[in-house]
N, CA, C and O atoms as CSV, one atom per row, in Angstrom:
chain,resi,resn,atom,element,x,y,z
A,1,UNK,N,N,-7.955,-9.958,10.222
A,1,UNK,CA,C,-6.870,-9.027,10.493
A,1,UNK,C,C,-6.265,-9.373,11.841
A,1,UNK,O,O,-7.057,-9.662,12.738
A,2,UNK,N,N,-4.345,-9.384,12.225
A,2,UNK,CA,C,-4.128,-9.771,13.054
A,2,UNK,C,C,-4.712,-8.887,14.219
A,2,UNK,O,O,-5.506,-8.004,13.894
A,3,UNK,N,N,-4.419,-9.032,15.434
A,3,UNK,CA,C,-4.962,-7.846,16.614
A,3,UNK,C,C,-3.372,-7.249,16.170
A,3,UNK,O,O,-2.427,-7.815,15.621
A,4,UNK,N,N,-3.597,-5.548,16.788
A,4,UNK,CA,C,-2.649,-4.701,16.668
A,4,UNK,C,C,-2.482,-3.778,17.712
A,4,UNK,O,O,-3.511,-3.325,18.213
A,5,UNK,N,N,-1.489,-3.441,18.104
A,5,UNK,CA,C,-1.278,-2.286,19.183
A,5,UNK,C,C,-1.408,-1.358,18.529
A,5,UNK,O,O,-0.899,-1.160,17.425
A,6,UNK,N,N,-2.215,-0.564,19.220
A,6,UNK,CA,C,-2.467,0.854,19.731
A,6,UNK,C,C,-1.330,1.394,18.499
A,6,UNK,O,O,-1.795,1.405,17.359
A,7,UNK,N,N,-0.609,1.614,18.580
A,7,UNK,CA,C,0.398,2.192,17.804
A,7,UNK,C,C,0.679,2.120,16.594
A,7,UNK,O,O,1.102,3.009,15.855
A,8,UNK,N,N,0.270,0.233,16.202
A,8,UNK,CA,C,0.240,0.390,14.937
A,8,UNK,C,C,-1.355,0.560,13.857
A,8,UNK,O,O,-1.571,0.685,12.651
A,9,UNK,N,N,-2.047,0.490,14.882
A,9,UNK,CA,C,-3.440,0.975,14.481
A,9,UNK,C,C,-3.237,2.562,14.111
A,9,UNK,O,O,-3.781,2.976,13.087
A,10,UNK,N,N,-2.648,3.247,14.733
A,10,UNK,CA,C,-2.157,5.208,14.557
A,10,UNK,C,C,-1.998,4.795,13.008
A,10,UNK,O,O,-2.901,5.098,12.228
A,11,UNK,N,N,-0.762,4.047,12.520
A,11,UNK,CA,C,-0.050,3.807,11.615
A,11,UNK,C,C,-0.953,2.938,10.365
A,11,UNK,O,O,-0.672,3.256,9.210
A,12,UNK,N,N,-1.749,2.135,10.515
A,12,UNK,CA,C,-2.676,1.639,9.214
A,12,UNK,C,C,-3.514,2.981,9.367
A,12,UNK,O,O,-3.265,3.708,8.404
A,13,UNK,N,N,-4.319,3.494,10.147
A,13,UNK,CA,C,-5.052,4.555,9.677
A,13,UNK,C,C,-4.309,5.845,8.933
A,13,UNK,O,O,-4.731,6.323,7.879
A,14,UNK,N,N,-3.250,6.288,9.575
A,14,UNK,CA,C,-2.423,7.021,8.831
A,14,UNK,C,C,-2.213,7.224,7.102
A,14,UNK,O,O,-2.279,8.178,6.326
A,15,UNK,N,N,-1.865,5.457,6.972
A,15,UNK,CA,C,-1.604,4.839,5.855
A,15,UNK,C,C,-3.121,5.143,4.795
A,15,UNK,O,O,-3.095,5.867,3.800
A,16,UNK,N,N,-4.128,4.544,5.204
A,16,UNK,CA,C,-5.467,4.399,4.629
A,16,UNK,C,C,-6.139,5.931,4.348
A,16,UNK,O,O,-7.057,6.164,3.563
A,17,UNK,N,N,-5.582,6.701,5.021
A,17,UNK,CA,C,-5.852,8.351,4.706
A,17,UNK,C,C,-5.301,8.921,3.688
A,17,UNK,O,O,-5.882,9.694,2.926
A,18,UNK,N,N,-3.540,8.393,3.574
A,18,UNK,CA,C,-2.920,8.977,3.017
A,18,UNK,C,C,-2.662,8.393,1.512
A,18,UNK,O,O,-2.219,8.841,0.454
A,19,UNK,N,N,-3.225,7.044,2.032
A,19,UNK,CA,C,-3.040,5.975,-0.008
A,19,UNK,C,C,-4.550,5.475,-0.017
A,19,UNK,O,O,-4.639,4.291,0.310
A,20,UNK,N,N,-5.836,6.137,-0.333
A,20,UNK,CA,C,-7.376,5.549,-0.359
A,20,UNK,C,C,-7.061,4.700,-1.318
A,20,UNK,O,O,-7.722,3.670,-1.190
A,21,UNK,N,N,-6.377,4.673,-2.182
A,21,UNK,CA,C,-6.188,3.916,-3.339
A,21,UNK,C,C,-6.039,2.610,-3.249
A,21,UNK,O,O,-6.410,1.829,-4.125
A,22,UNK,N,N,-5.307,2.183,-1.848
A,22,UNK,CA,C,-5.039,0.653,-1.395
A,22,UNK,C,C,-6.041,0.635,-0.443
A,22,UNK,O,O,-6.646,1.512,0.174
A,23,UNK,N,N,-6.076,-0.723,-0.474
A,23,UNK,CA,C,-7.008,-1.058,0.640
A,23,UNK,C,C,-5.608,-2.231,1.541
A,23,UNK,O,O,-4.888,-3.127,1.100
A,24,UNK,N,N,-5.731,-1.771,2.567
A,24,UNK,CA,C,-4.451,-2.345,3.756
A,24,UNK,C,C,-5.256,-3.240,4.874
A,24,UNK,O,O,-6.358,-3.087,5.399
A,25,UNK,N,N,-4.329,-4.147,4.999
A,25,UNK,CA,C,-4.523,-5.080,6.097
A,25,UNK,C,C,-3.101,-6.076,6.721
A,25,UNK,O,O,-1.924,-6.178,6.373
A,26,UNK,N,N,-3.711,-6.524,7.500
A,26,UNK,CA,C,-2.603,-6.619,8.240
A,26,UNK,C,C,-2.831,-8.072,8.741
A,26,UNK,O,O,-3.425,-8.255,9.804
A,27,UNK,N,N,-2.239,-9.403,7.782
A,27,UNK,CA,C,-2.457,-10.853,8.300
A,27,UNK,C,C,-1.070,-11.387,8.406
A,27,UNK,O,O,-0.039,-11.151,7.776
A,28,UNK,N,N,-1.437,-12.384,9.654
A,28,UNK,CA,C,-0.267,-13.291,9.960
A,28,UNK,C,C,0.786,-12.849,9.733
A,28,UNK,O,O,1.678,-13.179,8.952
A,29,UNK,N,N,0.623,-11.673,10.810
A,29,UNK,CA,C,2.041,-10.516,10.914
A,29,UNK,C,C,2.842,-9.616,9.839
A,29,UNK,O,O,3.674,-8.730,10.034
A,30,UNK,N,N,2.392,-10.064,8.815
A,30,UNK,CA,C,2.751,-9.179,7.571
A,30,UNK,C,C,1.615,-8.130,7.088
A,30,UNK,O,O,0.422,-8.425,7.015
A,31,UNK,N,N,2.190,-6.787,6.750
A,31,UNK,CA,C,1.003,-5.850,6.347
A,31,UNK,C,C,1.192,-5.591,4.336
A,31,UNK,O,O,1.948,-5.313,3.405
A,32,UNK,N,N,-0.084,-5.933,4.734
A,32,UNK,CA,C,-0.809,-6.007,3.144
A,32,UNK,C,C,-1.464,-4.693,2.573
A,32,UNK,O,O,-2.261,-3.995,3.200
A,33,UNK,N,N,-1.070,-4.485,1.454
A,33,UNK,CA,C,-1.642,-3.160,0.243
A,33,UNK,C,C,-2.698,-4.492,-0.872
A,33,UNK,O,O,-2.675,-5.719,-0.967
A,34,UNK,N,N,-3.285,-3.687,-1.344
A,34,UNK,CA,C,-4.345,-3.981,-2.685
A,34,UNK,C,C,-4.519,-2.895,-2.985
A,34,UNK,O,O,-4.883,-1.979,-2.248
A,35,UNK,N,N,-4.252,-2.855,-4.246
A,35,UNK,CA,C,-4.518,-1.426,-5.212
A,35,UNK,C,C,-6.547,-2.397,-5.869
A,35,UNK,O,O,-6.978,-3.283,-6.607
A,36,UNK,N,N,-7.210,-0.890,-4.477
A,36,UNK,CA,C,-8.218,-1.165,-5.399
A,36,UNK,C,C,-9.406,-1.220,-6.545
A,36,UNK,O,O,-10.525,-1.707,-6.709
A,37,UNK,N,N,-8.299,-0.290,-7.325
A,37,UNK,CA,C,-8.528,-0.669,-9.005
A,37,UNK,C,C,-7.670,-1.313,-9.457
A,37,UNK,O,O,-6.679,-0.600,-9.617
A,38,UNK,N,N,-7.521,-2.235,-9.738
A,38,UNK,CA,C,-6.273,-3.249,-10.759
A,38,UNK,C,C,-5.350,-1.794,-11.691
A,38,UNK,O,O,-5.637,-0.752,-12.280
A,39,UNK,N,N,-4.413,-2.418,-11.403
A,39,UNK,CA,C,-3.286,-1.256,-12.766
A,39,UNK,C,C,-3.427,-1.764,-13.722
A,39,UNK,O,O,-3.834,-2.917,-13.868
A,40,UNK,N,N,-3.088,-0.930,-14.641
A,40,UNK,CA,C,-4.005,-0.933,-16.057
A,40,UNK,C,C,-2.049,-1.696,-16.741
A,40,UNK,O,O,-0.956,-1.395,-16.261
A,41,UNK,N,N,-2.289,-2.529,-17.756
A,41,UNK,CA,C,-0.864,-3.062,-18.709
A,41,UNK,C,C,0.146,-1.867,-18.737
A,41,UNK,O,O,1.203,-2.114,-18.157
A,42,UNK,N,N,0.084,-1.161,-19.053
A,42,UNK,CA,C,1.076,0.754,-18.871
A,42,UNK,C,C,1.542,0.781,-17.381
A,42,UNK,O,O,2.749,0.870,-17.152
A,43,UNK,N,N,0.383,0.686,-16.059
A,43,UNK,CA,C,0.759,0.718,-15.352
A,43,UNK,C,C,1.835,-0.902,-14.771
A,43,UNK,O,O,3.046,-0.855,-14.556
A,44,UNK,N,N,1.398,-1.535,-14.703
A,44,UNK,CA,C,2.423,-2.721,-14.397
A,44,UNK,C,C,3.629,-2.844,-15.513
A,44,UNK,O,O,4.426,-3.738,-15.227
A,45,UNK,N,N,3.839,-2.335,-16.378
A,45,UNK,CA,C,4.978,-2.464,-16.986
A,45,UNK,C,C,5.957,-1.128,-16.421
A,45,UNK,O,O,7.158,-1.395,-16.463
A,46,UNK,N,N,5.669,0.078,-15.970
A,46,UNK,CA,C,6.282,0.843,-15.598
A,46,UNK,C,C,6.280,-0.024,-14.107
A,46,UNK,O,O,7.466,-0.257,-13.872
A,47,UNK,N,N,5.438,-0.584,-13.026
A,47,UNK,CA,C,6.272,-0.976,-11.889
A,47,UNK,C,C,5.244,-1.263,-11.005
A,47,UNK,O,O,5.492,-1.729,-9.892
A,48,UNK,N,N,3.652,-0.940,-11.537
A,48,UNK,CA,C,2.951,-1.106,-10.483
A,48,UNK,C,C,2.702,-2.411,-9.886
A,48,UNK,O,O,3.018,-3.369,-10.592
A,49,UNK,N,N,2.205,-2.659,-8.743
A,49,UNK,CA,C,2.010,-4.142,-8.346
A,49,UNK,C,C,0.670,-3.868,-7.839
A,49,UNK,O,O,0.288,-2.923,-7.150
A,50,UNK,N,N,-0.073,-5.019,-8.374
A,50,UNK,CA,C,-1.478,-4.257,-7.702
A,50,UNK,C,C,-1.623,-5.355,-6.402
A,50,UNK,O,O,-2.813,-5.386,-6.087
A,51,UNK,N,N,-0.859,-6.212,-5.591
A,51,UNK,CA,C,-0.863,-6.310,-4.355
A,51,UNK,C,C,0.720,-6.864,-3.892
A,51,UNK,O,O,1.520,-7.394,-4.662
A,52,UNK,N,N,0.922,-6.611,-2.537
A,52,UNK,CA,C,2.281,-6.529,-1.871
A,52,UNK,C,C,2.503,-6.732,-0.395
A,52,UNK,O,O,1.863,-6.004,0.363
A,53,UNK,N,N,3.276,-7.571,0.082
A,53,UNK,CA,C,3.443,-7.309,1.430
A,53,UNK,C,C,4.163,-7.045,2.066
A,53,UNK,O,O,5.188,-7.000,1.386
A,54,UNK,N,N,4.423,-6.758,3.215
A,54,UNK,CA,C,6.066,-5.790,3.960
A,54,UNK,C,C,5.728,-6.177,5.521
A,54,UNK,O,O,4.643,-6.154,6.102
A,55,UNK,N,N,6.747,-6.462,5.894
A,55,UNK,CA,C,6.845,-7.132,7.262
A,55,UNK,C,C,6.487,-6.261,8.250
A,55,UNK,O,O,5.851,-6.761,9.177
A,56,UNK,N,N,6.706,-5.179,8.299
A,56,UNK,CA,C,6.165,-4.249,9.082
A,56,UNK,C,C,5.571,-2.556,8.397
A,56,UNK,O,O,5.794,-2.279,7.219
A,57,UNK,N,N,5.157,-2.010,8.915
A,57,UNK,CA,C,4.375,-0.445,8.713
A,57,UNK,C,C,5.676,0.095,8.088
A,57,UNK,O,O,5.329,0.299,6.924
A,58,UNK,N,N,6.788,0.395,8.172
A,58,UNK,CA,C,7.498,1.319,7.947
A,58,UNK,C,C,8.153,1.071,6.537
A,58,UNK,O,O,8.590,1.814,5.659
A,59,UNK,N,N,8.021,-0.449,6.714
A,59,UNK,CA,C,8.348,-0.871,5.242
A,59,UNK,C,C,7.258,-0.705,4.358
A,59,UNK,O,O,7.627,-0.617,3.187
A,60,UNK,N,N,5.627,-0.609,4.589
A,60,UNK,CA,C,4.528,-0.790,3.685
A,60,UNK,C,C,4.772,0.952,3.273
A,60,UNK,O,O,4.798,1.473,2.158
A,61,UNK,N,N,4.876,1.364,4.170
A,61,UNK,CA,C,4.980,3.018,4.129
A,61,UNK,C,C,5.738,3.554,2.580
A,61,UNK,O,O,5.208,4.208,1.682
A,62,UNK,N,N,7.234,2.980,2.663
A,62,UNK,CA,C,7.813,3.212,1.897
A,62,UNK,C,C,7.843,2.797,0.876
A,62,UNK,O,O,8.356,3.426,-0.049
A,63,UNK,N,N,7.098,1.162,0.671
A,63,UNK,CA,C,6.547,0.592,-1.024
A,63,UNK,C,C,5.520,1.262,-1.193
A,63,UNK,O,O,5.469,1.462,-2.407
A,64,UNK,N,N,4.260,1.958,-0.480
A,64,UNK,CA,C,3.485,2.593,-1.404
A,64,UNK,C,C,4.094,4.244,-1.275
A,64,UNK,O,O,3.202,5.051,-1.535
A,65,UNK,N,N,4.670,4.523,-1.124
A,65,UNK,CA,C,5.427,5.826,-1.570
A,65,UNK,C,C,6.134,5.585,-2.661
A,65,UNK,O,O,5.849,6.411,-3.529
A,66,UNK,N,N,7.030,4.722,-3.044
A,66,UNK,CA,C,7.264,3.915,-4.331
A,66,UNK,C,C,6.205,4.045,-5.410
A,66,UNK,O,O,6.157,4.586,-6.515
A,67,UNK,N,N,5.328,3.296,-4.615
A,67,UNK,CA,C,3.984,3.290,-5.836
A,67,UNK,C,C,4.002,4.218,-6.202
A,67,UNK,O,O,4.730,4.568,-7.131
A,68,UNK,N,N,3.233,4.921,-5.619
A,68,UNK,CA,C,2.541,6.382,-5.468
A,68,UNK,C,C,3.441,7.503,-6.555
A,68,UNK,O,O,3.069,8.333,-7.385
A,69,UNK,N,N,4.471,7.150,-6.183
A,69,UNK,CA,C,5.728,8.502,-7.187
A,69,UNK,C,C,5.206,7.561,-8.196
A,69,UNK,O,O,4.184,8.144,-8.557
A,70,UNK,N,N,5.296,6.096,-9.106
A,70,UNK,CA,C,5.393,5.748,-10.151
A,70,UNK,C,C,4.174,6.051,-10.865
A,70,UNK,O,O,4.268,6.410,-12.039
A,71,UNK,N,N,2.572,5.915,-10.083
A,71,UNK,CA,C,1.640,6.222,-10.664
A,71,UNK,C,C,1.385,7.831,-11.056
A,71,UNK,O,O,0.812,8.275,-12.050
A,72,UNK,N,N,2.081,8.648,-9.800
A,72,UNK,CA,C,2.348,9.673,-10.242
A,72,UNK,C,C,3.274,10.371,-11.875
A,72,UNK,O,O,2.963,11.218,-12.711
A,73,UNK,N,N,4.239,9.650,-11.721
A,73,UNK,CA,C,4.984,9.556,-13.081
A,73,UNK,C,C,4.081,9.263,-14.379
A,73,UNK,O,O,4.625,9.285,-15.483
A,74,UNK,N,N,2.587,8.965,-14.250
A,74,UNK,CA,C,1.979,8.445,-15.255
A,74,UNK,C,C,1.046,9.181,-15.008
A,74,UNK,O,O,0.045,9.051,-15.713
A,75,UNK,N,N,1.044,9.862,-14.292
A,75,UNK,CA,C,-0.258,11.265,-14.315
A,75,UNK,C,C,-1.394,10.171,-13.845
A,75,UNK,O,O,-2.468,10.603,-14.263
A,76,UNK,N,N,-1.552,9.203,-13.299
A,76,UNK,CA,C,-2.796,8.051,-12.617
A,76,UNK,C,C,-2.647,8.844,-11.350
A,76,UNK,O,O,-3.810,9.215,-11.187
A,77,UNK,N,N,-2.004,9.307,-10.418
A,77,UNK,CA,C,-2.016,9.200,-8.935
A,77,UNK,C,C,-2.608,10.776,-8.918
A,77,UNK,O,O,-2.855,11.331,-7.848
């Protein structure tokens, strides 16, 4: 995992509280989700991705809020 400021450490823990479902990390400056149960064929055809990366926190924030409503939409979340 890269080193992280103070700030964005607030922000992966934030994240890891609020989605247990991913497991997050943060390499070679891009922050990483893993959904860790694999999505089931239902789920990846409606949209799930069971891993993803986003250049910064605010963007990971808002793809697993994405997620999150779609698995919700399927009664999984």
């Amino acid at each position: 995992m890269d080193a992280l400021t103070p700030g964005h450490r607030v922000h992966l823990a934030s994240m890891e509280a609020t989605f247990p479902g991913w497991a997050l990390v943060v390499r070679d400056g891009w922050w990483w989700a893993t959904k860790r149960v694999p999505p089931t064929p239902e789920q990846i055809a409606a949209g799930v991705l069971p891993d993803f990366a986003r250049p910064g926190p605010f963007e990971l924030l808002a793809a697993l809020t994405v997620q999150q409503g779609i698995l919700m939409s399927l009664g999984a979340a």
